[in-house]
C-alpha positions in Angstrom: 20.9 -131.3 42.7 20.9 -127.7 44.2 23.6 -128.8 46.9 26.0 -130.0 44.2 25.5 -127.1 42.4 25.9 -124.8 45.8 28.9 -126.7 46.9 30.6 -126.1 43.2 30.1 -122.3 43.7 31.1 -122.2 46.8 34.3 -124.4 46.1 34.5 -122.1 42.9 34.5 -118.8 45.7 36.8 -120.6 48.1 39.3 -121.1 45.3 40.6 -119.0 42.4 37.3 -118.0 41.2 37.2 -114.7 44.3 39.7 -113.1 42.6 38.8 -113.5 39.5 34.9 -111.8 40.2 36.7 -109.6 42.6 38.7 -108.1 39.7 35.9 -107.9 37.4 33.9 -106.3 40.4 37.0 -103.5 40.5 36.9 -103.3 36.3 33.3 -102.6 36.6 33.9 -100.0 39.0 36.4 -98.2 37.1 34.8 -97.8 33.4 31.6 -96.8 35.6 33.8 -93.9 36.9 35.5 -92.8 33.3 31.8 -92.7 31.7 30.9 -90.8 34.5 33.8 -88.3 34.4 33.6 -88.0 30.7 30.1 -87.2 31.0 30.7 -83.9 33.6 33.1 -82.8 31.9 31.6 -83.0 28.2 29.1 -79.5 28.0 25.3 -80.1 26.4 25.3 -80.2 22.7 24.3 -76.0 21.9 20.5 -75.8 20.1 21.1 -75.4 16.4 20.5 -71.7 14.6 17.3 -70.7 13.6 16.7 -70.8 9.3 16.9 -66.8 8.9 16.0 -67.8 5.1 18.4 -65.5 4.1 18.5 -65.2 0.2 22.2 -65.1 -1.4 22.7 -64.1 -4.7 25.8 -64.4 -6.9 28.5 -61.1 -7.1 28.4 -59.8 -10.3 31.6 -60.3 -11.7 31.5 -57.2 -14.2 31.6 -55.4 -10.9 34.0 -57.4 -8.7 36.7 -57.9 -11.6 36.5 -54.3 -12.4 40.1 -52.4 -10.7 39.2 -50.2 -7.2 39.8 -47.1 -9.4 37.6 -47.9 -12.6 34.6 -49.0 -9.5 34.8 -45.4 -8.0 34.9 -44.0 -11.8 32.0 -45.9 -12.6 29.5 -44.3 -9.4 27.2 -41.9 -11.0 28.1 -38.5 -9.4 25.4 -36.4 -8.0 23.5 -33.5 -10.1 23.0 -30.5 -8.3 19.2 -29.3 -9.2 19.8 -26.3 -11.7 18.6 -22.8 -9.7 15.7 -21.3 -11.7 16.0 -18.5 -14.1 14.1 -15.7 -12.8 11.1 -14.3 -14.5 11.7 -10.5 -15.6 8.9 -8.5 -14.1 7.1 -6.7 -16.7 7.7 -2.8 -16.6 5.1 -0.6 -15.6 3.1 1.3 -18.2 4.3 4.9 -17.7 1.0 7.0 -16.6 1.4 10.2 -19.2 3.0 13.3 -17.8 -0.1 15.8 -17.0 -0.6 18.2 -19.6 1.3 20.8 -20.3 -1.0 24.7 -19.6 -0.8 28.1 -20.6 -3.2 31.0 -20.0 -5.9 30.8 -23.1 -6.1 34.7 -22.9 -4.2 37.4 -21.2 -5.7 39.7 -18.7 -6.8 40.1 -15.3 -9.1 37.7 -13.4 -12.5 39.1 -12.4 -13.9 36.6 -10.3 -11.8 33.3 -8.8 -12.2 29.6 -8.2 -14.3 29.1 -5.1 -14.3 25.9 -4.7 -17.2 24.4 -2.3 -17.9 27.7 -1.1 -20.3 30.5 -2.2 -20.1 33.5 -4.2 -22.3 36.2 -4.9 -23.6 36.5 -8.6 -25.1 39.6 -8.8 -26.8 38.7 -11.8 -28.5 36.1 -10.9 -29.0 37.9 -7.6 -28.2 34.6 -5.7 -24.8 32.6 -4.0 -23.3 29.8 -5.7 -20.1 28.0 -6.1 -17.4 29.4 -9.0 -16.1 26.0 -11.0 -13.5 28.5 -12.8 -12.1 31.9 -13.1 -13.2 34.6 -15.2 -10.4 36.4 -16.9 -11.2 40.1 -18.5 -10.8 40.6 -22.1 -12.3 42.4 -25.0 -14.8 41.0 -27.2 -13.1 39.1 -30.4 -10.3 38.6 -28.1 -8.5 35.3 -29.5 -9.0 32.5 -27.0 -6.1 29.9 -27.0 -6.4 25.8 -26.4 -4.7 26.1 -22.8 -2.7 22.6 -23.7 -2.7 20.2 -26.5 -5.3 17.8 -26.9 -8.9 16.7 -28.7 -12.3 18.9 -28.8 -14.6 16.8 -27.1 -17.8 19.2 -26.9 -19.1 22.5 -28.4 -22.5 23.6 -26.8 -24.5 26.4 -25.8 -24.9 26.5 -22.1 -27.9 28.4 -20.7 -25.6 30.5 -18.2 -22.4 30.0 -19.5 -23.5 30.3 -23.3 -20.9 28.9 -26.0 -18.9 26.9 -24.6 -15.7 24.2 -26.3 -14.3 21.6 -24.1 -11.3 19.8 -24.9 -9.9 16.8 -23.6 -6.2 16.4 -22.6 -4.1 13.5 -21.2 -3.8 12.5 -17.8 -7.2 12.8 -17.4 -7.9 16.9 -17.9 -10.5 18.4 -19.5 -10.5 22.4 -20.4 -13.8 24.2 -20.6 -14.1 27.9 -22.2 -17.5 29.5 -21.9 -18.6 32.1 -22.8 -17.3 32.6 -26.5 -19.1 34.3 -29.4 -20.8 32.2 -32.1 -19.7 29.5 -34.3 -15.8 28.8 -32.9 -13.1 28.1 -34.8 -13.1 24.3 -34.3 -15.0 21.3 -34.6 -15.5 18.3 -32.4 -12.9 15.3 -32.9 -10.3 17.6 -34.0 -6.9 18.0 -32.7 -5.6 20.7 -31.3 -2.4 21.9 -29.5 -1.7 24.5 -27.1 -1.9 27.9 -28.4 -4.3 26.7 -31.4 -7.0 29.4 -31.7 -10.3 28.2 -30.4 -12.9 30.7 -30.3 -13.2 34.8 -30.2 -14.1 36.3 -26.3 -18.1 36.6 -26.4 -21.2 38.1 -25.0 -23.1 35.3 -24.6 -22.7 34.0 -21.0 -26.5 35.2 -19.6 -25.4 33.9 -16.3 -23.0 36.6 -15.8 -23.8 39.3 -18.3 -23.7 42.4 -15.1 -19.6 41.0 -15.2 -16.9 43.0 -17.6 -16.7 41.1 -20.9 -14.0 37.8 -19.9 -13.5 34.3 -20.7 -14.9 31.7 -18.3 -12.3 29.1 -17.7 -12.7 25.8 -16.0 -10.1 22.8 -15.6 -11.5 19.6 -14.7 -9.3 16.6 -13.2 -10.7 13.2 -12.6 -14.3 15.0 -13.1 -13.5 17.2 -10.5 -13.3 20.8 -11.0 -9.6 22.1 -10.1 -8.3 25.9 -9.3 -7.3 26.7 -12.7 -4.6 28.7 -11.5 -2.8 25.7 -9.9 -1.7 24.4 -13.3 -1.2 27.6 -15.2 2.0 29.5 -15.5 1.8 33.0 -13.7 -0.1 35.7 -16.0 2.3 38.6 -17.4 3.3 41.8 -15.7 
């Protein structure tokens, strides 16, 4: 059985039948080397795009339908922030002008200001600072507010005896010593310069050995002040 079936093949060889696998062989051959070509030429497939997962929305169409002109129209335009009113600094209170000073009696001064240093009193027989001046006068001699302004005090000073004080602005206070009994004004009331105060008295103890004057202080701030640095220059 196998040598029939060998002889037919190889009859089948021997014959027409080499050609015909001889051509299939070459057919074989040839679509082998198209799929091959194909496949060198064709480049790999590219990896897809990631999902970004980017959300789309819809245009508004009252916006895109709208003209380029009336969409420029429509942005809001900028404010400028408004510059702030400045605040009006409140005006100083004016300080009141110092008061104004005449002498309160006319006549020559005995003794002057001394300031911190000493001066002899001879009677009290000892050396001690002057807080005023004493100007010369007779006795009854009018004594005149030096400036305008309230009576503060009326006293009886054991050296200085009678003695008014009145209060002016800027801080000034007058002091007249030495007056006679029972002045001419009372405390509280208000006086201005020139009133009539007082007569020129005896009855400073402190400095009875003196000629008859007026004692005459000016006090700033508390302080005692030269007297003659805010009164006018006396009379020729």
């Amino acid at each position: 059985m196998k040598n029939s079936v060998w002889k037919k093949t190889a009859g089948f060889l021997n014959g027409k039948g080499f050609y015909i696998v001889l051509g299939l062989c070459i057919a074989v051959i040839g679509v082998s080397g198209y799929v091959m070509t194909r496949a060198a030429e064709e480049p790999p497939a590219a990896d897809p795009l990631p999902d970004l997962n980017l959300a789309y929305s819809e245009p508004d169409p009252s916006v895109t339908d709208k003209p380029v002109n009336q969409l420029i129209t429509s942005i809001p335009k900028p404010t400028s922030t408004p510059t702030p009113t400045p605040v009006p600094t409140p005006a100083a209170t004016p300080t009141p002008a110092a008061a104004f000073f005449m002498r309160p009696v006319a006549g020559k001064v005995g003794t002057d200001f001394s300031g911190e240093d000493l001066v002899y009193n001879p009677t009290l027989n000892d050396w001690r600072v002057h807080a005023g001046i004493d100007i010369c006068a007779e006795v009854g001699t009018q004594v005149r507010a030096a400036a305008a302004g309230e009576v503060t005090r009326i006293y009886t000073d054991g050296l200085f005896g009678v003695t008014v004080e009145i209060s002016h602005p800027d801080a000034y206070v007058t002091r007249y010593a030495g007056l006679q009994e029972n002045p001419s004004v009372t405390v509280g009331e208000t006086v201005e310069a020139g009133d009539v105060i007082g007569g020129v008295g005896t009855t400073a103890l402190g400095e009875t050995i003196d000629p008859v004057h007026l004692h005459f202080e000016v006090w700033k701030d508390g302080s005692p002040v030269d007297p003659e640095s805010v009164l006018p220059a006396p009379a020729n």
